[in-house]
N, C-alpha and C positions, 0 to 999 in steps of 0.2 A: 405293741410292735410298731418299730417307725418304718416310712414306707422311704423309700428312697427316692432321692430330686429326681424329676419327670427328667429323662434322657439315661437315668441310669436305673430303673426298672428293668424283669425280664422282659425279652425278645424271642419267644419260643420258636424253636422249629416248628411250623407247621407242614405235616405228611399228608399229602393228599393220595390217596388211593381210593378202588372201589369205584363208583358211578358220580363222588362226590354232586349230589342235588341239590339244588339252588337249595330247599329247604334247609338241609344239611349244613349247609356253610354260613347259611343265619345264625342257624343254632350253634355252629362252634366257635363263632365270631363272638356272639353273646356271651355265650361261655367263659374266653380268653378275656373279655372285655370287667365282667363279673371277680374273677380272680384276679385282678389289679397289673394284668398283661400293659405293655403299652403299644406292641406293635405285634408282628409275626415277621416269620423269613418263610417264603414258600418251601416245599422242599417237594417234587411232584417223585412218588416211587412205586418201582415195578410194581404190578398190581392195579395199575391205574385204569380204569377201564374206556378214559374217554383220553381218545390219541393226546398223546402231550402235544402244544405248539397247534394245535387241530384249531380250525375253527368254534367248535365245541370249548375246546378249553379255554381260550382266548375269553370267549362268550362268560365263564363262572369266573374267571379270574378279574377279568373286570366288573364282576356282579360283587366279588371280594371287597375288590379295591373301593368302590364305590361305598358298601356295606360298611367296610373299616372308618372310611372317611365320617359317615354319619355319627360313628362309634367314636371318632376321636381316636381311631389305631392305625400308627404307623405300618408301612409294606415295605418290606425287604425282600428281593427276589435274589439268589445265588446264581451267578450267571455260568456255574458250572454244573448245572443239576441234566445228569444223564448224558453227559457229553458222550461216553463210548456208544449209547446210543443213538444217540446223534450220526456220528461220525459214521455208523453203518449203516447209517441211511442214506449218507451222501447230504446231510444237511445244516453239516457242524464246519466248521475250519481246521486244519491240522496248525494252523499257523498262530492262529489267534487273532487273524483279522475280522473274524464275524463278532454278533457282539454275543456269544458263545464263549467265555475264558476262565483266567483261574479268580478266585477270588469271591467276594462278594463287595454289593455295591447300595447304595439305598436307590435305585434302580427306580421303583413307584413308591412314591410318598404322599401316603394321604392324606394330607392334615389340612 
């Protein structure tokens, strides 16, 4: 099997739900890293048990980012993940000037 030029390997959704544990995100980093991943795209969903955008969250996501970077894996964030609830919290944009919108971006890039 041939693997394909580095830029065009998969880029999995990654779901984070659950209490997602620093240990936790070692080991699915490893994992992705293991099966010839070359990046991830976060995807944070219902179920999450640590406030999305929280200081907590913030806290693993940059333990991610970081983790990735050692690993040689690219970060992708969607800059529309959970927007409706967002916006019912009062902490989204209806306009699209927060950096909340539609699309996705390479946003954090670990390399």
């Amino acid at each position: 099997m041939t693997l394909p030029s580095p830029g065009y390997g998969p880029l999995p959704w990654w779901v984070w739900n659950g209490t997602m544990k620093y240990a936790e995100i070692e080991r699915q980093l490893g994992l992705m890293k293991n099966a010839g991943m070359e990046g991830w795209t976060l995807w944070a969903r219902f179920g999450l048990e640590v406030e999305y955008l929280s200081h907590d969250f913030m806290q693993r996501l940059q333990f991610a980012v970081e983790k990735s970077a050692q690993l040689g894996l690219e970060v992708w964030a969607l800059r529309r993940i959970r927007l409706a609830h967002l916006l019912s919290q009062g902490r989204g944009s209806r306009n699209g000037s927060s950096t909340i919108g539609c699309g996705s971006s390479p946003v954090l890039r670990a390399t």
